[in-house]
Backbone bond lengths (Angstrom), bond angles and torsions (degrees), N, CA, C in turn:
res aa  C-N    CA-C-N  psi(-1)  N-CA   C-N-CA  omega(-1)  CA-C   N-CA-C  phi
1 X - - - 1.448 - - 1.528 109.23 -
2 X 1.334 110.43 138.04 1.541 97.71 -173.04 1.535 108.96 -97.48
3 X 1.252 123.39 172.73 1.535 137.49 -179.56 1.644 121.55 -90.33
4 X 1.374 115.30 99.42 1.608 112.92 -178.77 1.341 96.51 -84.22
5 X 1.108 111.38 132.02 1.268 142.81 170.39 1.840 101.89 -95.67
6 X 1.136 98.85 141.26 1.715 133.73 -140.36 1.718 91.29 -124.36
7 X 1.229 104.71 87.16 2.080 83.09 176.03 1.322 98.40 -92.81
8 X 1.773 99.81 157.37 1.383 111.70 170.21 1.645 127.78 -79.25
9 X 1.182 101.30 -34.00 1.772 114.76 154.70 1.317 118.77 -142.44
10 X 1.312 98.99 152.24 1.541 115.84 178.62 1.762 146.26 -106.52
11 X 1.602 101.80 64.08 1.648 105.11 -172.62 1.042 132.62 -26.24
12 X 1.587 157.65 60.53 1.403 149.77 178.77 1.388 84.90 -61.70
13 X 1.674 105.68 130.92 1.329 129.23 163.88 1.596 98.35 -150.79
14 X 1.364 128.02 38.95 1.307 126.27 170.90 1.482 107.48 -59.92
15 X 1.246 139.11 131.39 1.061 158.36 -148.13 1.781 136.87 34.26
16 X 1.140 96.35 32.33 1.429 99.94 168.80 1.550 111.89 -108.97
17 X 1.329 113.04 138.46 1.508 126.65 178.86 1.264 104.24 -62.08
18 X 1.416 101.80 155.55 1.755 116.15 160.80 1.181 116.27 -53.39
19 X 1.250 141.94 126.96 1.715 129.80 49.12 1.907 93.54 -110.99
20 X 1.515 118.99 2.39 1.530 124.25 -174.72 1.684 104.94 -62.61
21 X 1.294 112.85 -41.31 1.884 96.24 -160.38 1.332 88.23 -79.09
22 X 1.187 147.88 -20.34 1.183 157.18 -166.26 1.685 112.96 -61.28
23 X 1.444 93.29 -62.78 1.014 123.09 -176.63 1.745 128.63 -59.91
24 X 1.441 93.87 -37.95 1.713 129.23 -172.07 1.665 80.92 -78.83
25 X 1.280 127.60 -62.20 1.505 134.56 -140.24 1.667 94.64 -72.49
26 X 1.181 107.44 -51.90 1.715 107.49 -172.94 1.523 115.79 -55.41
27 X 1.567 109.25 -49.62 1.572 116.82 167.20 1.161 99.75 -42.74
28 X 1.499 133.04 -69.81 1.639 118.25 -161.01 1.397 106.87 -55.40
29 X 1.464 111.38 -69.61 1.709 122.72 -167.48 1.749 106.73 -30.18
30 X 1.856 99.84 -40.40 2.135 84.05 167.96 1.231 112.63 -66.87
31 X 1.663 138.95 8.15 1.197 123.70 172.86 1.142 123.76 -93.95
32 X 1.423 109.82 0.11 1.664 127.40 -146.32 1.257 104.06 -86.76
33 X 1.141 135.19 166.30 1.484 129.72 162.78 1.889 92.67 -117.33
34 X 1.988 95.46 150.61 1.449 97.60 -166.03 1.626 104.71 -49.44
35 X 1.264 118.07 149.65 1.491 105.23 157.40 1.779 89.95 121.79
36 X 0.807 101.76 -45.42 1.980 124.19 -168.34 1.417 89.66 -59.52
37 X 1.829 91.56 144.09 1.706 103.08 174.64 1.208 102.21 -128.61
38 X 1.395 112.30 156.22 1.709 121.71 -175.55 1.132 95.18 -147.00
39 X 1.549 113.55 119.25 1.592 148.46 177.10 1.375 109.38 -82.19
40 X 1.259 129.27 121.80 1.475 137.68 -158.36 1.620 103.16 -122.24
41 X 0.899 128.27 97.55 1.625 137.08 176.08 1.680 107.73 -99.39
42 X 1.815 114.35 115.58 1.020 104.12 -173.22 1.595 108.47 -153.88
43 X 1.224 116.48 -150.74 1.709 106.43 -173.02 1.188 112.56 -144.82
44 X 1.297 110.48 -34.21 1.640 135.56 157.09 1.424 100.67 -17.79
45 X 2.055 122.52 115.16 1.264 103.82 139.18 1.307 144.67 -40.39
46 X 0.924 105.75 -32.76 1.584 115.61 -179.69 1.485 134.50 -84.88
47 X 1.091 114.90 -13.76 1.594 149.07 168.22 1.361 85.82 -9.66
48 X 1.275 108.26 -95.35 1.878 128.13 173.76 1.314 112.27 9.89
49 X 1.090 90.17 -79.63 2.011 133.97 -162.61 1.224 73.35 -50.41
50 X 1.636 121.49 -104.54 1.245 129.87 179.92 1.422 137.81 27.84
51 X 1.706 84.63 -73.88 2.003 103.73 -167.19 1.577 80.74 -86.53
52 X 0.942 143.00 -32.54 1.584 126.14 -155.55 1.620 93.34 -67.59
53 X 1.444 126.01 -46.49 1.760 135.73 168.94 1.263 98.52 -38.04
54 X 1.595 113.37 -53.92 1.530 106.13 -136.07 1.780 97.08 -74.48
55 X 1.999 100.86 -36.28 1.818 93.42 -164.72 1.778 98.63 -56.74
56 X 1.478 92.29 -27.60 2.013 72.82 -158.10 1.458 118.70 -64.59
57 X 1.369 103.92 -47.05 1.412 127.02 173.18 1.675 110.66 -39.38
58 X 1.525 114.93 -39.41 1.569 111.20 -161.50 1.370 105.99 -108.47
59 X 1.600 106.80 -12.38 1.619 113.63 -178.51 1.000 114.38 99.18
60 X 1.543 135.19 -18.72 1.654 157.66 160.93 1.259 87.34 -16.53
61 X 1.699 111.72 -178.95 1.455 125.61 -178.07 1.787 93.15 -151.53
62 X 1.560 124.32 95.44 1.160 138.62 162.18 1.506 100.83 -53.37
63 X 1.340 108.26 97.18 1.905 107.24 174.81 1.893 95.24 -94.78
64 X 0.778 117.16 -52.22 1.610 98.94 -166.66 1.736 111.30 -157.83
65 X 1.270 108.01 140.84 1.570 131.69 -169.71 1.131 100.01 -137.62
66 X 2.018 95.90 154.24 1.849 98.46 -164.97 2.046 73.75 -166.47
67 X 1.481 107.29 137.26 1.366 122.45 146.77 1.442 104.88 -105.84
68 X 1.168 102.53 136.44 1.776 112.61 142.64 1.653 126.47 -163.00
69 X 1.122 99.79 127.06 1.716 109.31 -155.54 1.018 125.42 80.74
70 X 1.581 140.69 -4.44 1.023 148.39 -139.62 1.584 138.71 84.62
71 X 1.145 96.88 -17.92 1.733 117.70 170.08 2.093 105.83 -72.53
72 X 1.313 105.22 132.93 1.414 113.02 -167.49 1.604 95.60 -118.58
73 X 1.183 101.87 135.27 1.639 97.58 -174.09 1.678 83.99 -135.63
74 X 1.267 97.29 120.91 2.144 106.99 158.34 1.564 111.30 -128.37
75 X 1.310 100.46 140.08 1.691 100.21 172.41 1.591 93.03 -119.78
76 X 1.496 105.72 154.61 1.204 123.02 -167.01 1.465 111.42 -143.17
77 X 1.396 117.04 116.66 1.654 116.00 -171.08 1.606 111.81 -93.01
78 X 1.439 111.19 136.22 1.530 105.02 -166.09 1.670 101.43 -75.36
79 X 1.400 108.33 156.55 1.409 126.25 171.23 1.280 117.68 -137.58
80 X 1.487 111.13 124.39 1.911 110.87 178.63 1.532 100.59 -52.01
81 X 1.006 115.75 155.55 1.554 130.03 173.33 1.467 100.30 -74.11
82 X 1.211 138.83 148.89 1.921 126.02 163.78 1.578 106.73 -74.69
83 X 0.967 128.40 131.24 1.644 135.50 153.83 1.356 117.51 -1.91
């Protein structure tokens, strides 16, 4: 049985270019409490590419990505930064 994942908020940024979902996503994620997921809906080829940079870089946890039709969906689990 698979696991639905439950986000805590939900970014529609369908049609804005890169460096924007990026940009939008980091502002929220400082709102997040650890544990918290934020669902990224977008249009951007690059979306993907993107969040896969962004979890490593910020410490985030990229749990799951899906294209279809062109619509980019990533959820991203918050992580405290270490000291």
């Amino acid at each position: 049985m698979a696991t639905v994942i439950e986000p805590t908020q939900t970014l529609n940024i369908k049609g804005m270019p890169c460096p924007m979902p990026i940009i939008w996503a980091r502002s929220i994620m400082k709102c997040l409490k650890e544990g918290e997921v934020l669902e990224v809906l977008a249009t951007d080829p690059d979306t993907i590419q993107n969040f896969k940079s962004f979890a490593h870089s910020s410490g985030n946890e990229l749990l799951d990505w899906s294209e279809t039709k062109g619509l980019v969906r990533v959820l991203l689990m918050k992580h405290e930064s270490p000291a």
